[in-house]
C-alpha positions as CSV (number, residue, x, y, z in Angstrom):
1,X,0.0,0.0,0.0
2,X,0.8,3.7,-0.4
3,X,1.8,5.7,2.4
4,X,0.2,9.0,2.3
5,X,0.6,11.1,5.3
6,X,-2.3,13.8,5.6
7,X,-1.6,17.4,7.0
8,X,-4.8,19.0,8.1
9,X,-6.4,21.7,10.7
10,X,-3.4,23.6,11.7
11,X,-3.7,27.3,13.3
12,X,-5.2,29.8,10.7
13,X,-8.4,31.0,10.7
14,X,-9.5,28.6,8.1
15,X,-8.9,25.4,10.3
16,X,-12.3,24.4,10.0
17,X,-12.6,24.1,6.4
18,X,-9.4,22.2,5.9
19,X,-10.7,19.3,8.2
20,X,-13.8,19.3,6.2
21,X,-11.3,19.3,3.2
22,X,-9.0,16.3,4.6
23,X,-12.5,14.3,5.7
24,X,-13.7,14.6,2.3
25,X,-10.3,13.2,0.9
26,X,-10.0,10.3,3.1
27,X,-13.7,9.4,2.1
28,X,-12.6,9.1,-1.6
29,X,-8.7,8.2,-1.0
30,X,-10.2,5.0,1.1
31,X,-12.5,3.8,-1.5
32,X,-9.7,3.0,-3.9
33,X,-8.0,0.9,-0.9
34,X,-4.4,1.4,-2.2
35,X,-3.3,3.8,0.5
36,X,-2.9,3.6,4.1
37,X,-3.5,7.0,5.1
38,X,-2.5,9.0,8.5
39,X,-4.3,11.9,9.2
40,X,-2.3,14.6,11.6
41,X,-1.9,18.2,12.6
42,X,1.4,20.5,12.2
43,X,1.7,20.2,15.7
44,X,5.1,19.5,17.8
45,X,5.0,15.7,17.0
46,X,4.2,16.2,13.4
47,X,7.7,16.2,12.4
48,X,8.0,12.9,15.2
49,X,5.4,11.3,13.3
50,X,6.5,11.6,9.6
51,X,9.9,9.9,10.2
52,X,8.1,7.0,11.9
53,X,5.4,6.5,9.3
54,X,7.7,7.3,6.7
55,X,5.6,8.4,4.0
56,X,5.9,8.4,-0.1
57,X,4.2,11.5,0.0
58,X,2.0,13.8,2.4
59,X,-1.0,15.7,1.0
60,X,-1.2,18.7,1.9
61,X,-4.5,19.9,2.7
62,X,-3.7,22.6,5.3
63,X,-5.6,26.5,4.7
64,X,-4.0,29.8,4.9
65,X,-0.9,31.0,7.3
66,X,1.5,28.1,8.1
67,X,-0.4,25.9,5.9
68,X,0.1,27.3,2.4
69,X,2.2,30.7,3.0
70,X,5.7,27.7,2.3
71,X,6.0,27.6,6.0
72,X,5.1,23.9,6.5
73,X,6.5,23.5,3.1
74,X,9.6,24.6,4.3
75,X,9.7,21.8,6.8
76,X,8.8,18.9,4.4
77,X,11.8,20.2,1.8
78,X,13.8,20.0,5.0
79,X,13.0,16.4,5.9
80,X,13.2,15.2,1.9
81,X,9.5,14.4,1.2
82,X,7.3,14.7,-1.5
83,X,4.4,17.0,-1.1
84,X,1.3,18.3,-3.3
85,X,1.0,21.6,-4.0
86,X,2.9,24.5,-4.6
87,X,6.8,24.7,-3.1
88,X,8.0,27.0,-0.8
89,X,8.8,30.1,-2.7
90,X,5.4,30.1,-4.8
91,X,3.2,29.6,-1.8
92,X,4.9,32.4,0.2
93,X,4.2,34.9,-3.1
94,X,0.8,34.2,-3.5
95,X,-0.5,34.2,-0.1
96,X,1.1,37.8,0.0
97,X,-1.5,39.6,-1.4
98,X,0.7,42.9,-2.2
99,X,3.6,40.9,-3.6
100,X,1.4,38.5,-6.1
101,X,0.1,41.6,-7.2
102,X,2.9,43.1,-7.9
103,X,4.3,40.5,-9.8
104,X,0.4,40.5,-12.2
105,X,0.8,44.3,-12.9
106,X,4.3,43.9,-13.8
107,X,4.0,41.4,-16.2
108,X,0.3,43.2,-17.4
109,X,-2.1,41.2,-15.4
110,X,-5.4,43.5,-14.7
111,X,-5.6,43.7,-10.9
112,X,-7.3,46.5,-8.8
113,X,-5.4,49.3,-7.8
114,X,-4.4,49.0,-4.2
115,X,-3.1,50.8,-1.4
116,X,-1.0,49.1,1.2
117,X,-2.2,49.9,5.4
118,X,0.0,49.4,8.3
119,X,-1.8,50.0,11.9
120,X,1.5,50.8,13.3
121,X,2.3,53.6,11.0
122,X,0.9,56.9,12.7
123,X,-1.5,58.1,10.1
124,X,-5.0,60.0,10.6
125,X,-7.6,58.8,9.3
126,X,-8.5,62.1,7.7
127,X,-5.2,61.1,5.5
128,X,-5.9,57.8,4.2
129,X,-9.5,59.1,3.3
130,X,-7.6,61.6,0.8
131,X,-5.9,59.1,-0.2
132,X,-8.4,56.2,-1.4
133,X,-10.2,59.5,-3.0
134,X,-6.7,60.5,-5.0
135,X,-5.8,57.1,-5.8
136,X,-8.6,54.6,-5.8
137,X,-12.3,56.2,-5.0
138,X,-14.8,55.1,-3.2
139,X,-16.2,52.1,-2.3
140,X,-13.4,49.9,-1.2
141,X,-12.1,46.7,-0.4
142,X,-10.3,46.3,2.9
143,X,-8.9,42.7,3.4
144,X,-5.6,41.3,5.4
145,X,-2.5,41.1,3.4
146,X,-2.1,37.2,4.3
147,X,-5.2,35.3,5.1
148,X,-7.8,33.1,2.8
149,X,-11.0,32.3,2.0
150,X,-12.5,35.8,2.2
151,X,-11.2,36.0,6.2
152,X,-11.4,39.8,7.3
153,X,-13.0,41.2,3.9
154,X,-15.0,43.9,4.0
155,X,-16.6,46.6,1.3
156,X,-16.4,50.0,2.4
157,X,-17.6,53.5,1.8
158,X,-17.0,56.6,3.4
159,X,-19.7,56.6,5.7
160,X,-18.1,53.4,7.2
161,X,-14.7,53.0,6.6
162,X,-13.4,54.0,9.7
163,X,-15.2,50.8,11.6
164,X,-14.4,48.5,8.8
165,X,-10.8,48.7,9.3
166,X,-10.3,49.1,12.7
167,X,-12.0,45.2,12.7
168,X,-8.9,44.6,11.0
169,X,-6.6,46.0,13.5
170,X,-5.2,42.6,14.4
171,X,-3.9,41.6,11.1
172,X,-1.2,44.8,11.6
173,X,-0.9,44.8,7.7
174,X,-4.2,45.4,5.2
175,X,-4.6,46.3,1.6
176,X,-7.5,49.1,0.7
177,X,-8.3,48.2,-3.0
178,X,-10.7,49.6,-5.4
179,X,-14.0,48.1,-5.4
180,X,-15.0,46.2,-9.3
181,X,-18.2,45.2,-9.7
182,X,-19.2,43.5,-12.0
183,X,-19.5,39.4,-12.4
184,X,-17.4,36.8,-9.7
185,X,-16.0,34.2,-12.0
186,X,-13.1,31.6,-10.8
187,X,-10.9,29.7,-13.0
188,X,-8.8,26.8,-11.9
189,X,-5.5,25.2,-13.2
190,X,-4.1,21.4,-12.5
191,X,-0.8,21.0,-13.6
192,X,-0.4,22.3,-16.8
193,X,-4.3,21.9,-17.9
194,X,-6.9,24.7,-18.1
195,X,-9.4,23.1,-15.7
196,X,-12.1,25.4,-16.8
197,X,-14.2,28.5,-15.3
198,X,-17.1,28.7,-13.0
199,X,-19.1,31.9,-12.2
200,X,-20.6,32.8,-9.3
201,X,-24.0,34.6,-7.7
202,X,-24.1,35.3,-4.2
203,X,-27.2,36.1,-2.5
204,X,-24.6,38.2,-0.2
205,X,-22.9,41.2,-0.8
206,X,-20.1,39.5,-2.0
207,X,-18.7,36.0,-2.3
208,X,-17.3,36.1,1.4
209,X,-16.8,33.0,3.9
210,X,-20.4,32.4,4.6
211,X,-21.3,32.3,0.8
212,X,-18.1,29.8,0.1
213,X,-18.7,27.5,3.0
214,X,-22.9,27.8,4.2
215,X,-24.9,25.9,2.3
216,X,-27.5,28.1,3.6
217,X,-26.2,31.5,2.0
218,X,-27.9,30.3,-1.0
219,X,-24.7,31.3,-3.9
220,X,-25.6,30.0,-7.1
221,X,-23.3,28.7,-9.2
222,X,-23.1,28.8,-12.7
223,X,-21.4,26.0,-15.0
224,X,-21.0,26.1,-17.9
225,X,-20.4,30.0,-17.7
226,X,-22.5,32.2,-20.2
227,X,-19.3,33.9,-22.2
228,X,-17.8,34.5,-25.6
229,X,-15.5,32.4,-26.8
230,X,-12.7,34.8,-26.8
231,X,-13.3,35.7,-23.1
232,X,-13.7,32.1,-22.2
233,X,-10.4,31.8,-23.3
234,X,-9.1,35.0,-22.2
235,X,-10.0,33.9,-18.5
236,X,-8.3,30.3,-18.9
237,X,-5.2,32.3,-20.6
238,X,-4.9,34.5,-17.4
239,X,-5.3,32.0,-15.2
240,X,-2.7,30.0,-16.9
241,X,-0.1,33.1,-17.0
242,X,-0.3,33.6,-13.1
243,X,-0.3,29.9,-12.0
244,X,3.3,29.6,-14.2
245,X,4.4,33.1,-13.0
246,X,4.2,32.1,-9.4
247,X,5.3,28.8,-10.7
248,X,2.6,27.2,-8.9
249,X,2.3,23.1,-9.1
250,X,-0.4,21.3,-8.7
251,X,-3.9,22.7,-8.6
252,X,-4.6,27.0,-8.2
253,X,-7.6,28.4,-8.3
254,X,-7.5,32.6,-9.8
255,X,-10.3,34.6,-8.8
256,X,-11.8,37.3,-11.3
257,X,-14.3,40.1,-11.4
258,X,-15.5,40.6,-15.2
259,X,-16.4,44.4,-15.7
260,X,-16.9,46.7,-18.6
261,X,-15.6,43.4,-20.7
262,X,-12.6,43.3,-18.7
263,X,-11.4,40.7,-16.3
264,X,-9.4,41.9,-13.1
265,X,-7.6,39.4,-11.3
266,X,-8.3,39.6,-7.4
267,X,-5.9,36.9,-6.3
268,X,-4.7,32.9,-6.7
269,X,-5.3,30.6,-4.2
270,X,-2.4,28.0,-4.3
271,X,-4.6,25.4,-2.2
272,X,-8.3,25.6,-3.0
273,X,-10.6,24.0,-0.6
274,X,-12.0,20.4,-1.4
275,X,-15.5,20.8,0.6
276,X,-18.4,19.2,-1.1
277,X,-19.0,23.4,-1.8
278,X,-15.3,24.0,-3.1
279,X,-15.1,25.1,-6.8
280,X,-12.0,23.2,-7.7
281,X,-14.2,19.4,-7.7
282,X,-17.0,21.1,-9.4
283,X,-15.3,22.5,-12.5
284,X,-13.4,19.8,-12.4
285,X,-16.6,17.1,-12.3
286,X,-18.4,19.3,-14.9
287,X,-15.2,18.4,-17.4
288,X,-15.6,14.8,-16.7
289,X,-13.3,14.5,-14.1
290,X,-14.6,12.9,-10.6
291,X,-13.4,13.7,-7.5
292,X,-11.4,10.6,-6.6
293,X,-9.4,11.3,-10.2
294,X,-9.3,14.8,-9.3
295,X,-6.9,13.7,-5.8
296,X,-5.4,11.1,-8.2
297,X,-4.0,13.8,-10.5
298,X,-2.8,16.0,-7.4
299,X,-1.2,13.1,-6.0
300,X,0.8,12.0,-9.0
301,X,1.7,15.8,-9.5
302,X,3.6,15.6,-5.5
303,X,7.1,16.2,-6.1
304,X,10.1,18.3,-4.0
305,X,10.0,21.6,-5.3
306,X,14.0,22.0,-5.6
């Protein structure tokens, strides 16, 4: 049997979702009974337990900091395994939401214009005010530099701007970006493949935690997406250009607004959730590919990222 060590949980804010990730895995991974699987945390005896069980590969199905910012990556380079997912160096860049960025507009990826916030700088709020309305206008995106899965977003306008942010006080580091409208469409690459395009219609303001993960919220999701042919391949094409500029392995996810016939790219996602609401399975099972192929092909991509 195959020795697959599974890394889930850990400490971000999005431990919930990757144990609902790592239980849907092990539902599929056991039907195929050609792995013996352990399941554990990043904690102190993770390290411990991967010599002893001596794994071919571990899956990597941890969420946000410490899980896919190359920090446990880090570790598994250290101790000479294979893992799934990006390496260490493309996992750091694209959970850094003002570095990935700076790497799209460089290389002419559309991506909102942004301004970078730091609590500890001594700035009135008077200031940044005059600034979003120099530089990026009104209403506004505040999110954390470094988290997932919508964690601390908020749209703001004037009138509440002030209390949006301070919620985000904790995070020390936030980025103010300029508000698109327009249509939420996600595109997702495995390996070298276009996976395809899904878009996306919350009943909420936006396509926030409790839209991605509540059945409940009610966000409807389209498949196959109602575009032209050029822009369906425009999207894929993006997509495609950012996952290999990050030199991402494995499976990414690129999220998109589509305005004025123009698709802005908000961020990639170098793990994308595997829930029974994740997008990944579900472009992936509208293009013929089930769920249980889908891990099989994520799997066979593990490799050291030297």
């Amino acid at each position: 049997m195959i020795k697959i060590l599974i890394l889930a949980g850990g400490y971000s804010n999005e431990r919930e979702i990757s144990l609902i990730t790592a239980k849907s895995v092990i539902k599929e991974l056991k039907k195929t009974k050609k792995y013996n699987i352990l399941l554990t945390e990043p904690d102190g005896k993770f390290v411990k337990k991967l010599r002893k069980f001596k794994p071919s590969l571990v899956l990597n199905l941890l969420h946000g900091r410490y899980g896919e910012d190359g920090y446990v990556q880090s570790i598994l380079e250290s101790e000479k395994v294979n893992y799934t997912h990006s390496g260490v160096l493309s996992s750091s860049l694209a959970i850094d939401k003002e570095i990935s960025k700076k790497i799209f507009i460089k290389n002419k990826i559309l991506t909102p214009p942004y301004i970078k916030f730091t609590f500890k700088f001594k700035i009135t709020l008077k200031d940044i005010i005059k600034k979003i309305d120099k530089k990026l206008k009104f209403p506004v995106v505040i999110k954390p530099i470094n988290e997932g899965s919508s964690v601390g977003v908020y749209i703001a306008n004037r009138k509440n701007f002030k209390e949006k942010l301070l919620k985000l006080e904790k995070f020390k580091d936030v980025l103010i970006e300029k508000y698109i409208p327009g249509r939420e469409i996600q595109a997702a690459i495995l390996g070298n493949k276009k996976l395809g395009i899904i878009e996306l219609k919350p009943k909420r303001k936006f396509y926030d935690y409790q839209a991605k993960y509540n059945a409940s919220a009610g966000t409807e999701h389209i498949i196959p997406v109602n575009l032209t042919a050029k822009n369906f391949n425009k999207v894929n094409s993006i997509a495609m250009k950012a996952h290999k500029l990050l030199k991402c392995r494995g499976v990414s996810r690129s999220d998109f607004r589509f305005y004025n016939n123009k698709f802005y790219l908000l961020e990639l996602n170098t793990q994308p959730g595997m829930t029974s609401l994740s997008l990944v399975p579900e472009i992936a099972k509208y293009n013929k590919i089930n769920f249980g192929s889908l891990i099989e092909e994520i799997i066979s991509d593990a490799s050291i990222n030297k």
